[in-house]
N, C-alpha and C positions, 0 to 999 in steps of 0.2 A: 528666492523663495523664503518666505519664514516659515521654519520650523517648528512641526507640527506641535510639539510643547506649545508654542508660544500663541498659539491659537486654542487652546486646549480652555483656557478661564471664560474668555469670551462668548466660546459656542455653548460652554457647559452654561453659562448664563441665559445665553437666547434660547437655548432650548427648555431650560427649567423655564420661562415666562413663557413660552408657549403653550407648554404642556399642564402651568399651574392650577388649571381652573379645571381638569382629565379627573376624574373620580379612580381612574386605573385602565389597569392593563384587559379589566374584561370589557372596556369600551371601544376594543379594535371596531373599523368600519370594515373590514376586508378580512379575509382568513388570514390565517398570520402564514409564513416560509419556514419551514423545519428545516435551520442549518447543522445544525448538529443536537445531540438528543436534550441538552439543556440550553437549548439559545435558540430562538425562531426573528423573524424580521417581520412586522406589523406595521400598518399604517393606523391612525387615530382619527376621528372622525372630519377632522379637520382637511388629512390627507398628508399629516406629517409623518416622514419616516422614523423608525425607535425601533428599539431592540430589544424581546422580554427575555430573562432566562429565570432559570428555575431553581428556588431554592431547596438545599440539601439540609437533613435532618439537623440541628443546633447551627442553623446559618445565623449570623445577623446582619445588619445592614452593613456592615464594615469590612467583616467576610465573604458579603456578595461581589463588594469591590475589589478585595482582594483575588478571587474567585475570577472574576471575568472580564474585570480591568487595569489601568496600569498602574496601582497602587494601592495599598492598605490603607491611605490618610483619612482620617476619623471624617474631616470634613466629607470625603468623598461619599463616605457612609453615609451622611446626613442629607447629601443632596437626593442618592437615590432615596432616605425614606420618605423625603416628602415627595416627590412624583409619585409614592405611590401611596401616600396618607398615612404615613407613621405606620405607628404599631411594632408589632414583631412578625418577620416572614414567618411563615409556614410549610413546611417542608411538603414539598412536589408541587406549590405553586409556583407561577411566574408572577416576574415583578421587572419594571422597568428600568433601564440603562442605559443614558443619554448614550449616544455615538461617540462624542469625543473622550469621554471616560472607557469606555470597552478596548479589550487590547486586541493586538491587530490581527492576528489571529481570524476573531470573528468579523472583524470589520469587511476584509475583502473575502470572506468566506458567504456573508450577506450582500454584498452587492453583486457577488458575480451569479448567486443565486436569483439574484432580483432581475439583471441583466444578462440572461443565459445566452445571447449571443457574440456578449462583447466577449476580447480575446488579448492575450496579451502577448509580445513577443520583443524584442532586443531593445527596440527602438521604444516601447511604452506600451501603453495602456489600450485599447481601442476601443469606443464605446461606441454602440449604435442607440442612435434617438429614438425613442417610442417604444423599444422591446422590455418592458417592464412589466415582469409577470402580474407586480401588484399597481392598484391604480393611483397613479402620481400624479397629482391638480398639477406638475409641473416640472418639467426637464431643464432650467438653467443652468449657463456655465457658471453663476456662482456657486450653486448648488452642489454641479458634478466638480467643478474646483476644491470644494471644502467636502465632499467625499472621499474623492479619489490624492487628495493632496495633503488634507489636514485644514486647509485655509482656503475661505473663500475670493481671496481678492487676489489668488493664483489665475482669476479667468480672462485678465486681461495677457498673462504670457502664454494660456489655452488659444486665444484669438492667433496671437502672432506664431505660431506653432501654425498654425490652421489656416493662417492664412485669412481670418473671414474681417469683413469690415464691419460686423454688427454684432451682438452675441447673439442676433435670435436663431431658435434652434427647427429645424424640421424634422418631422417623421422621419427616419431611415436615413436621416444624416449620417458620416461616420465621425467621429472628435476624436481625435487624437492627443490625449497627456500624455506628454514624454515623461522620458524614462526618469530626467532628469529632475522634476515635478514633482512624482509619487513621492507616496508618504513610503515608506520601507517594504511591508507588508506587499502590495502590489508592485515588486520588480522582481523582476526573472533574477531568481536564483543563479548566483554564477559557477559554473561550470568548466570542466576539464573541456579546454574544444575537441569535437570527436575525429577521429581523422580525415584528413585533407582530399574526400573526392573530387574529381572535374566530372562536370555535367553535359553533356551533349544530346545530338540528336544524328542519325544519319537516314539510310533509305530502309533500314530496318526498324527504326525508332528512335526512343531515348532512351539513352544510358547512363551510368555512374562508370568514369573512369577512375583504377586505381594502380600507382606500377610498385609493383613487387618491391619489397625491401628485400636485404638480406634474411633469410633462414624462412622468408614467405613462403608458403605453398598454396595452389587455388583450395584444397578440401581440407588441409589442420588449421586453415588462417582465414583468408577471404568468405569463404562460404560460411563460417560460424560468426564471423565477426559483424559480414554488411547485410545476411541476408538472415539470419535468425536461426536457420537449418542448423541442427546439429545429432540429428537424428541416420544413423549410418548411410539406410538410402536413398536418406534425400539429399547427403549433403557430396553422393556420388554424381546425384543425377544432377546437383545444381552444377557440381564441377566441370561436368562434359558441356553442360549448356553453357555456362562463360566461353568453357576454351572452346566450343563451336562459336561463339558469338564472335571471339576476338580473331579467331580465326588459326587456331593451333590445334595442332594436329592430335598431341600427348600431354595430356594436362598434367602428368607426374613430371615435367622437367621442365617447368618454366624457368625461365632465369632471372634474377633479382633485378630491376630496374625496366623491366618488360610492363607494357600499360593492356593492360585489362578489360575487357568491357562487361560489366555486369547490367543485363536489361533493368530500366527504370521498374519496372512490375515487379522486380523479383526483391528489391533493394527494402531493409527493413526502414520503418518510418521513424527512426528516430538517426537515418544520414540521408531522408529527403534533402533535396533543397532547401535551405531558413524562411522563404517566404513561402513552400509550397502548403498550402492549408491543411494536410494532414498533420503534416509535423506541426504546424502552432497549433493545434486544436490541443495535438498530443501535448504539446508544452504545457498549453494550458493547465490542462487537468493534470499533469503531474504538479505543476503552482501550486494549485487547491487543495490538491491532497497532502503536500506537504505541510501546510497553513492548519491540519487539523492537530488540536493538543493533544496531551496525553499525563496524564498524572502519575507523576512519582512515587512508588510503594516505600521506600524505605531500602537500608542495605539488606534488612533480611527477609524481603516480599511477602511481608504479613499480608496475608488475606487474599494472594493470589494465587489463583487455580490456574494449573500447567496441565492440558488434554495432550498427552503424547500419542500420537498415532503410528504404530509401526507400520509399514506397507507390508502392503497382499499379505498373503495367511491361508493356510488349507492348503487345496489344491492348484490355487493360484500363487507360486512360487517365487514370481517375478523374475528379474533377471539372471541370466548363470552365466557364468563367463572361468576361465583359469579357474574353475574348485572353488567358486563363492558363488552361493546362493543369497539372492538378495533379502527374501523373507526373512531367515536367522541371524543375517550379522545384523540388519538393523532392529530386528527385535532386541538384540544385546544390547546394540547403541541405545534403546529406549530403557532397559534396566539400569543399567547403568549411569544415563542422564537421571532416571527415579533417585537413584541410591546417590547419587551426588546432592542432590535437593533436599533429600530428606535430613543428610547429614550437614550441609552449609545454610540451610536459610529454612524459613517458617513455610515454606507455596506448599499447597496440597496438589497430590500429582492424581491423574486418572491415567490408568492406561485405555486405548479404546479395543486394544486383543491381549486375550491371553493365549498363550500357548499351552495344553496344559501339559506337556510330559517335561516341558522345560520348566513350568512355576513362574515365580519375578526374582531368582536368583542369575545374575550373570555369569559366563561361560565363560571359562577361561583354557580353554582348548581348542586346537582346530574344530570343525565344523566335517565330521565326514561321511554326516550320510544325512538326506534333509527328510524332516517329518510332513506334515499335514495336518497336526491337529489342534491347529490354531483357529480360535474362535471371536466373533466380533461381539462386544459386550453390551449388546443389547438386551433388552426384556420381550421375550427368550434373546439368549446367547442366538447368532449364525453359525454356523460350520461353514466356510465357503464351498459350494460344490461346483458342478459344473454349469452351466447353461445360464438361467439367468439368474442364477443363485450369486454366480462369479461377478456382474455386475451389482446384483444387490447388495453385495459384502463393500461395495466401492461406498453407496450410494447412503448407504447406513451407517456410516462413519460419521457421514455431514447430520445425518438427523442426531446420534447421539452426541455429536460435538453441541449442536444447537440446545437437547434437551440436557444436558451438562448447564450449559450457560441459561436460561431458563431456572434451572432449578439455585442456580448462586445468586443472579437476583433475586430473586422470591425470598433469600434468606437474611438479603438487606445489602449485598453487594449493588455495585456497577458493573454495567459490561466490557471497562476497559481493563476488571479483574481477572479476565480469563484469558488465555491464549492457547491455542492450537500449534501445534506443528507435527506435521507427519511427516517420518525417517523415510528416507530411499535411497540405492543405489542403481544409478541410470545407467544403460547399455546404449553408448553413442558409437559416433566414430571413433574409431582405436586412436587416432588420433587427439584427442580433444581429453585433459585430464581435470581434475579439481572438483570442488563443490560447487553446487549453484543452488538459489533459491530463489522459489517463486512465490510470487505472490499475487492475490486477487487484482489482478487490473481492470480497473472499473468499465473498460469498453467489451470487455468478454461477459460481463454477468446480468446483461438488462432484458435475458428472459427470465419465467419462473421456472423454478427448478423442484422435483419431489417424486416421491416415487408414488404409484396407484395404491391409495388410500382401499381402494377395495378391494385389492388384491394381497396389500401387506398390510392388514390391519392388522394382525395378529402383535406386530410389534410398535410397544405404546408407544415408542421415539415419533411414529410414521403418524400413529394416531392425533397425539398434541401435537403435531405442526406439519401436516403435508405437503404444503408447497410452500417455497419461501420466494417471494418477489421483493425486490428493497429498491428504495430510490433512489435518483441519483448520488443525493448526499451523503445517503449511509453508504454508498460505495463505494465513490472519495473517499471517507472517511477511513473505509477498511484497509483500501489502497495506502492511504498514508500513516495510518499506525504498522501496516504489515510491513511497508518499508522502509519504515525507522530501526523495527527490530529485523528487519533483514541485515542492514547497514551493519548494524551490531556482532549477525551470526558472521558476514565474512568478513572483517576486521578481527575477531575470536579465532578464528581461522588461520588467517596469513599470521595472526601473534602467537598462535601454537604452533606453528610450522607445518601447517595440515597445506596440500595443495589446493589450489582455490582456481578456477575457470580462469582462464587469461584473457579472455577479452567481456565478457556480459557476465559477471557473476550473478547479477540481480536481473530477473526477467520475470513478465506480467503476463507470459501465454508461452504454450506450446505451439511451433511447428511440426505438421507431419501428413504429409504425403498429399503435401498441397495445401492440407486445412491449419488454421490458426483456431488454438481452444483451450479452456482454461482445468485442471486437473479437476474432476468431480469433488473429491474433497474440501476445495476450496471454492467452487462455486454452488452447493448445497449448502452450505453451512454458514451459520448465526452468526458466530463470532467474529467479533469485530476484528482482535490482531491475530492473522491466521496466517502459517508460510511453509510451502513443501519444500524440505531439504532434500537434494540431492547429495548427499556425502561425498560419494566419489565416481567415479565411469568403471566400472565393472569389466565390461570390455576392451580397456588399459591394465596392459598386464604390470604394470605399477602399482597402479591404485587397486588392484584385487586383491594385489598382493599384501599392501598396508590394511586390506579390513581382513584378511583371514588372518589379520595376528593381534589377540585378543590387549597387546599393551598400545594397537595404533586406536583400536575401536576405542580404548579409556579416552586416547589422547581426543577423538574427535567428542566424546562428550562431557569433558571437561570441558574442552572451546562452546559446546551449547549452553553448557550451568556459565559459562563465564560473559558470555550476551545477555543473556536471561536478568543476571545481577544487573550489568552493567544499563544495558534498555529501561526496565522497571527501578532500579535502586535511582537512578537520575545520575550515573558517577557520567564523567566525560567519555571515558578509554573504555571498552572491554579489557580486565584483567584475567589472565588463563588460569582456570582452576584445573590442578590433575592432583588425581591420588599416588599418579608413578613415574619413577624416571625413567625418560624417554629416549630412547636413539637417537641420532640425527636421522631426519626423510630424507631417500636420495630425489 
């Protein structure tokens, strides 16, 4: 295969003599594909594919290049201004960007938008003929060769892959680029292999076989790890169903090397079978989402807005477990993570409650008696009460999170300036210890979500934005900023010695009590990098015990100012930031 470099002078040339004689970008024939909020995918009247993106206030042509393809070189500057008639960009127009210059990023982030049924999975690429949202005078293998490869004269090793004796192509063909083919951008990310089920079927169904290791058990191990459950009782009731299913009497005494059966239904979809279509679809779009950029603030995040959201407030307390209320310690964590920010780096913090008998000073005592007169910073404040006050304290998090972000652009930011995160401490199985977080997975959030505009008008968050519906793209795209900077929070985590989930640190939905669904928080809400921490399990008289003592609470939000850096500043590593010395964690 020649590499895609090497094809790169070529195409940039047929494509400038194509497109020489285009007045510009406002002479699409078709509506253009919103890939991401400054890059759309357009056909021209001809019916050739191109890519506009949008210039940012003091861009030039050189800057564009640098900007959104693979290099800063003056010439490349040159080429885009004349595709689009010289001059000087103008900030929040589009302006055109041959294919082979754009980085890759957007390259398979526009084609899979263009091709929303193709799929990608170990073996390569898989494109189906004719599903092109926009209209293509034309589907060839040299064409999808020199998309999906870099080079078009890839389509004679596409034939022999394929098998076909001709290149012509049919409606609802399927084509297969290997893996071996793709230009980078389009190959499965490689991955930790997940662990080793056997697959079957008996007169009960199909199942995932799994035999016990040492120190295994069906409800601290099995059930958190294959099926998602980790919620106390469900992850009782998943336990009785295996060891019913496998055929064991006492599911507290299995023995190590003992095989398993866990029903195919019950089995989370990321230890499906490799070719089962749920699990590549899932591949997919974790691809896509990973593929979305994100711009570097700086070491000391000038210009970024940090929305800390403490959980529950009032009279919704959240979880209690050994002498720890969830509401107060993470309220701390959230002062605390403020008072670290204000004092390492430039971000402006919100909080979205105040408490008021406590203020935004951190607690440095036990915790031993809990209040209620935490309020949600709305216009008016909430009190949270009971009935349906309890969920609209949820639900007005995500509008103020939104009109937060709303009001930072207006002031000349981007939305990849703001992020979200709301503090929590989870009541699982006593079993199951560590942090986890979640983030918006783009298959839980493709209803609209908002609360009755004519029943909560009174608060203007509800008024400027009542329902929020977003597209696929902006979803991905949430999905994959929020688990970059998850990546962040539990690596910050295990380098501060904080305990961290041992099998799923990072997850995209809840389980419970059957249903799969995504936190209101993070599915009402604007913000594009958004992630609910779970600190620690409450219900582990471990980890209750590390947050009733005001020097582990530092330690955990240190580890969040130390992603926070690390994620936004662009450094490799999370480095741990703490204001004290620490203990060893037992």
């Amino acid at each position: 295969m020649t590499h895609l470099a090497g094809a790169v002078a070529g195409a940039v040339l047929l494509l400038a003599a194509a497109m020489a004689n285009d007045a510009g970008p406002a002479e699409a024939a078709a509506p253009a594909l919103e890939i991401h909020p400054a890059v759309r995918l357009a056909l021209n009247a001809r019916g050739d594919l191109f890519f506009e993106v949008r210039a940012a206030p003091g861009d030039g042509w050189t800057h564009l290049a640098h900007r959104f393809g693979t290099s800063a070189a003056a010439a490349d500057g040159a080429l885009i201004a004349r595709l689009n008639g010289g001059g000087t960009p103008r900030a929040h127009q589009f302006y055109r960007v041959p294919y082979a210059l754009l980085r890759d990023e957007f390259r398979i982030l526009g084609l899979a938008a263009l091709f929303p049924e193709d799929v990608a999975d170990a073996t390569g690429w898989r494109h189906r003929v004719g599903t092109a949202r926009l209209p293509l005078g034309e589907e060839s293998l040299y064409r999808l060769a020199f998309w999906f490869t870099g080079d078009g004269e890839n389509f004679r090793a596409i034939m022999t892959a394929n098998r076909l004796a001709d290149p012509g192509l049919a409606a609802g063909q399927e084509i297969l680029i290997p893996d071996a083919l793709l230009a980078p951008a389009f190959r499965m990310p490689s991955r930790p292999a997940p662990p080793a089920l056997e697959f079957g079927r008996d007169a009960q169904g199909e199942y995932a076989l799994w035999r016990l290791r040492p120190g295994d058990t069906l409800a601290g191990t099995v059930v958190p790890r294959f099926t998602d459950r980790v919620d106390p009782g469900d992850v009782e009731r998943m336990a009785r169903r295996i060891a019913t299913r496998t055929g064991i009497a006492n599911p507290d005494t299995v023995q190590a090397g003992r095989a398993v059966l866990i029903p195919l239904s019950d089995v989370a979809v990321e230890h499906l079978p490799a070719r089962d279509p749920r699990r590549v679809r899932l591949e997919m779009d974790r691809l896509l989402a990973s593929r979305y950029p994100s711009t570097p603030r700086g070491p000391r995040l000038e210009g970024l807005l940090v929305i800390l959201d403490p959980g529950h407030g009032g009279v919704d307390i959240g979880a209690h477990h050994h002498g720890v209320w969830e509401d107060d310690v993470v309220y701390d964590i959230a002062l605390r993570v403020q008072r670290l920010l204000n004092q390492k780096s430039a971000a402006r913090v919100r909080l979205t409650v105040l408490d008021r008998s406590q203020g935004e000073k951190p607690y440095d005592g036990p915790f031993l008696s809990i209040d209620r007169d935490e309020a949600v910073q709305t216009h008016p404040p909430l009190v949270a009460a009971d009935g349906p006050g309890r969920a609209a304290a949820v639900q007005l998090r995500g509008h103020l999170a939104s009109a937060l972000l709303a009001e930072a652009v207006r002031a000349g930011g981007d939305d990849e300036q703001v992020v979200f995160l709301s503090l929590h401490a989870d009541a699982l199985h006593r079993d199951v210890r560590g942090a986890m977080v979640y983030v918006p997975g783009e298959r839980f959030r493709r209803a609209s979500y908002g609360l009755d505009p004519a029943r909560w008008r009174r608060y203007s968050e509800v008024r400027a934005a009542p329902v929020l519906q977003e597209d696929r793209a902006t979803r991905l795209r949430s999905e994959g900023l929020s688990r970059r900077l998850a990546g962040h929070l539990i690596r910050a985590f295990a380098a501060a010695g904080w305990p961290v989930h041992a099998n799923v640190p990072i997850r995209d939905h809840v389980v419970r009590d059957g249903h799969s669904w995504l936190p209101a928080v993070l599915r009402g809400n604007e913000v594009p990098t958004k992630v609910l921490i779970e600190v620690a399990n409450v219900a582990n008289r471990a980890d209750a015990a590390l947050l009733a003592d005001p020097a582990q609470r530092e330690r955990v939000a240190g580890a969040v100012v130390a992603a926070l850096i690390a994620a936004f500043a662009g450094s490799a590593e999370p480095a741990v930031t703490a204001e004290v010395a620490h203990p060893r964690l037992s």
